[in-house]
N, C-alpha and C positions, 0 to 999 in steps of 0.2 A: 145526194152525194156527188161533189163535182168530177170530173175527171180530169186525167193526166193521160194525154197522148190514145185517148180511147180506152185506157184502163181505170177502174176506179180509185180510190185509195185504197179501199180498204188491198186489193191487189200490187197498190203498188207498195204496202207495208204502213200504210200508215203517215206515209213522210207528205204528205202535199200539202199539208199548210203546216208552216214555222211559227209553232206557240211557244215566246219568250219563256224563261225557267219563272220568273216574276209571277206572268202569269200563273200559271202552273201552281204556284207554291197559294197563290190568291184564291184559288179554288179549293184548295184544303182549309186554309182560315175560316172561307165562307159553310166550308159543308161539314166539316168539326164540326163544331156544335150543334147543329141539325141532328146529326148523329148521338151523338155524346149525351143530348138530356136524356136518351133510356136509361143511363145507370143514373140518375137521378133525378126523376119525376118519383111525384107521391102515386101521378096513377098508376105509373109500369109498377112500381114497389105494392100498391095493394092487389094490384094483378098476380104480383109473386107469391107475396103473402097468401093470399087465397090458394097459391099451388102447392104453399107448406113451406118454402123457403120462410129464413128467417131474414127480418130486412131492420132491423133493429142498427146494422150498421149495412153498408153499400157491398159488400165483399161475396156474401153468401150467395146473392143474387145474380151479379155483375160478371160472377164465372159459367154459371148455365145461360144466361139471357146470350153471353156473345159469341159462345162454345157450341148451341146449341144446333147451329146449320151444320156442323162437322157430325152430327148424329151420336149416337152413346158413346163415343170415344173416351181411353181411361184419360187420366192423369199426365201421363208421359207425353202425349201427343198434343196434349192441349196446351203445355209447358213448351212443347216443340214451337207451336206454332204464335204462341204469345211472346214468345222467347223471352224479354226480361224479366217476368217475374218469375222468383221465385220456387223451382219444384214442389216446398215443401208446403209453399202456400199453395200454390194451384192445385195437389193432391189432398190440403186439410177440405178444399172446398167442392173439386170434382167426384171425389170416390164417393161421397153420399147422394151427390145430385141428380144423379138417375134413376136411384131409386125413389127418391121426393117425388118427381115429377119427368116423363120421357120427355123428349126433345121435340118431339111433334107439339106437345102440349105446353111448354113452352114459347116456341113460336108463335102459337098463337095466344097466347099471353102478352106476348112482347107486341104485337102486333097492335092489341086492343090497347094496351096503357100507351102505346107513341096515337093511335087514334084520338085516344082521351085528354093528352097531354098538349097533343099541338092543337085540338078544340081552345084548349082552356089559354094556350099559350097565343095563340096567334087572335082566336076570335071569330069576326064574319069574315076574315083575310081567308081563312080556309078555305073559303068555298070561291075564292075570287078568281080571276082569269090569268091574272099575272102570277097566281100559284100553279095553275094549272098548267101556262107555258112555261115555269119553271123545272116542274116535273116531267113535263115531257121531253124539254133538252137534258135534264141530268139523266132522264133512260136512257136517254140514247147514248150519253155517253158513258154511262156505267153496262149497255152493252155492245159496246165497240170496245170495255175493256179483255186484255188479253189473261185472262187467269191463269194458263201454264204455269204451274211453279208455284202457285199463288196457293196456296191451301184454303184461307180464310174468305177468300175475294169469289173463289171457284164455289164454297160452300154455298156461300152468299147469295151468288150468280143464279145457282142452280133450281133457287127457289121461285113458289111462282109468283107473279107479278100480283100485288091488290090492286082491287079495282079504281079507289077511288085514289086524285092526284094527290091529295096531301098523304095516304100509305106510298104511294109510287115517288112520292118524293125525300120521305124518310127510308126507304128503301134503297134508291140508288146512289142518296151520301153514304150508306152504310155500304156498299160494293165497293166503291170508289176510296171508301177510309181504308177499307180494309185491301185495297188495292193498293193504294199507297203503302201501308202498312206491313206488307208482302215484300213489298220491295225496297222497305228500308230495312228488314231484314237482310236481306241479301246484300245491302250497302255496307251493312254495318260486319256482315262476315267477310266480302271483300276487305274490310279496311284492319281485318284481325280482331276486332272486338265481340268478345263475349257476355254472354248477358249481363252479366255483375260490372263488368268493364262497361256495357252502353255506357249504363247511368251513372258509372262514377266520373268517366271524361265528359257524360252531358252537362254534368252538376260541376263541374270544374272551369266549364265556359259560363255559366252563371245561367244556364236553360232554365232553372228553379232550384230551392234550395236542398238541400242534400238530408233536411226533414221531411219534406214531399217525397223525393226517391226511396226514404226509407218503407213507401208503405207498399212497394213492391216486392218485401219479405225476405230481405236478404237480412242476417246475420253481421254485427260488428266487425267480427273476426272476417267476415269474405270480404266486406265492403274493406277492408285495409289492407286485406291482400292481393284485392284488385289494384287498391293505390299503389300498392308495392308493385305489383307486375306492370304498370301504365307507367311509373315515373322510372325505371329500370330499361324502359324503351325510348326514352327522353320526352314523353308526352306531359307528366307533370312536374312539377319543381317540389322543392323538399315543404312544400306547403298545401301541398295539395291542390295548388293552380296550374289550371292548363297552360303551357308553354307555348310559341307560337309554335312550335310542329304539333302541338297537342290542338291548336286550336286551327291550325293548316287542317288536319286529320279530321276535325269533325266540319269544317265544311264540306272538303271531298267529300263526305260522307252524305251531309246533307243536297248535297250538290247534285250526287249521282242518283238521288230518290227523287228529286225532283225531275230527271233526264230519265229513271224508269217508270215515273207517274204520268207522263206526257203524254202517251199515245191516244189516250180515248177524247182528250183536249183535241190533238190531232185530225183525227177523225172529227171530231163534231166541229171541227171549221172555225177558225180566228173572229169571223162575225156572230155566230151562234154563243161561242166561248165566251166572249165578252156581252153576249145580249145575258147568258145566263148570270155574270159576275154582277150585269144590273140589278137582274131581278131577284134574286138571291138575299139583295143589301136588305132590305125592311124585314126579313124574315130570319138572316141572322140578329141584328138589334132586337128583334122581339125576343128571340132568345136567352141572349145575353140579361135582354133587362128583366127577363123574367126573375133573376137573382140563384136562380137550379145549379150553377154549373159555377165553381170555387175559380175562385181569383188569380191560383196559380194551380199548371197540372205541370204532369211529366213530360208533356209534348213539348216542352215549347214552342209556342204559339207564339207570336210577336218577339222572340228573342232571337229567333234562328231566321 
C-alpha cells in the first residue's frame, strides 16, 4: 500500500489514487458475469435441486442462493435489501426457503456448483497463474470494500474466504457486485426513486425492455402507476419515454453509483486496477461464450 505524506490510504480515506468513473463502471462489466452465472449454471441448479429447491425455472433458487449470507431473514428484509423486486415475489419464494434448506447449507451449495461450473466453464484456465493473480487483486479489493450501509456486500464480506483462487475469485465479484449494488440503492433513493419507479425510468432510457423488467413481479396496475407518478414529475412524456430530465435523472443516478463504487478500485491502486481489468478479459469472454447468462438482463450492462 503506498503512502501519502507517511500515512497510508487506507488512513487517508481511500483518496490516493484518482480511478476514472470509466474505470470503475469497467470493473462491474468485467466482474457481473463472474458473478451472475450462479443463478444459471446446470451445476449450482443440481446442487439446489439436491437441497430440495425447485429449479424447474431460475426464481425458487436465485432468492436463497443470494439471500442466503444475510442468515434466516423473513421476507421483508430480503425485499429491503434487493429493493426492486417485488414483496410479493420475494415472500412467495423466501417464506419456504428455510425450511427447504438453512443458509449454512446453502452456501455451501452455492460454493460447490460455482467450483463445478467455472471447472466446466473455463477449463485448465482454472488452475492457471493469471487466474490466480486475478483472484488475488479482486481480494484485495473486495476487502478494502467499505460495507457500512451495505447489507448485502457486509453479508458477503463476512464470510470466510475458500481456499482455492478460482472460489476466492467468484467470491470477491460477488462482494464487490453486491457492493456496487448497495450503493445504487442508495443512489437510486437519493434520486426519489422507488422500487417499481427504478425499473420503469430504467426501461424508459431503453436499459432493457419493459418485458424483462416485468420478471421482477410487479403487477400492471403498479408498473402504470409508477408511469403515472414518474411523468407527473416531468421524468416521462405522455408515452412513456424518458424526457431529458428523466434521462438527466438516471444518469445522476448511475453516476453517483459509480462515485460510491470507487473506493476499493482506490485502494487497490490505478496499476493494480488496470492489471486486474487485463486479466479479467479471457475469463469474462469465457463466460459470456459459455451461452448461461441471456442476452438482455435488468442491469444494464453496455446501455448505461
Amino acid at each position: 500500500m503506498s503512502k501519502h505524506d507517511g500515512r497510508t490510504e487506507r488512513e487517508t480515506g481511500g483518496v490516493g489514487h484518482a480511478v476514472e468513473p470509466a474505470r470503475v463502471r469497467q470493473l462491474w462489466h468485467l466482474l457481473e458475469p463472474l458473478h451472475a452465472v450462479l443463478y444459471y449454471a446446470p451445476e449450482v441448479f443440481e446442487e439446489a435441486a439436491a437441497l430440495g429447491y425447485d429449479t424447474k425455472e431460475r426464481w425458487p433458487s436465485y432468492f436463497p442462493l443470494r439471500a442466503a449470507p444475510l442468515g434466516p431473514v423473513g421476507a421483508e428484509r430480503v425485499a429491503s435489501a434487493f429493493y426492486s423486486f417485488s414483496p410479493r415475489m420475494v415472500a412467495e419464494h423466501i417464506d419456504s426457503a428455510w425450511a427447504i434448506a438453512e443458509p449454512g447449507a446453502t452456501l455451501a451449495a452455492r460454493l460447490r456448483g460455482i467450483d463445478w461450473a467455472y471447472r466446466a466453464i473455463f477449463g485448465d484456465r482454472v488452475d492457471s497463474p493469471e487466474l490466480a493473480e486475478a483472484a488475488a487483486l479482486a481480494r484485495r479489493a473486495a476487502e478494502a470494500a467499505n460495507t457500512a450501509g451495505r447489507p448485502l456486500a457486509a453479508a458477503n464480506a463476512a464470510l470466510e474466504w475458500p481456499e482455492a483462487p478460482h472460489l476466492q475469485l467468484w467470491q470477491a465479484a460477488t462482494i464487490l457486485r453486491e457492493h456496487r449494488g448497495d450503493g445504487h440503492i442508495a443512489a437510486l433513493l437519493v434520486a426519489g426513486l422507488d422500487p417499481v419507479e427504478s425499473l420503469v425510468s430504467f426501461a424508459a432510457i431503453g436499459a432493457a425492455s419493459v418485458e424483462r423488467f416485468e420478471s421482477r413481479g410487479w403487477s400492471a396496475t403498479e408498473w402504470e402507476a409508477a408511469r403515472e407518478r414518474l411523468t407527473a414529475r416531468g421524468l416521462l412524456d405522455e408515452n412513456g419515454e424518458a424526457t431529458d430530465t428523466g434521462r438527466d435523472l438516471r444518469h445522476q443516478v448511475e453516476h453517483h453509483t459509480d462515485q460510491l463504487a470507487a473506493t476499493p478500485w482506490q485502494l487497490l491502486g490505478t496499476a493494480d486496477t488496470a492489471r486486474l481489468a487485463d486479466l479479467l478479459g479471457e475469463f469474462w469472454v469465457a463466460v459470456l461464450s459459455s451461452g448461461l447468462l441471456p442476452s438482455e438482463t435488468t442491469l444494464g450492462i453496455g446501455k448505461v
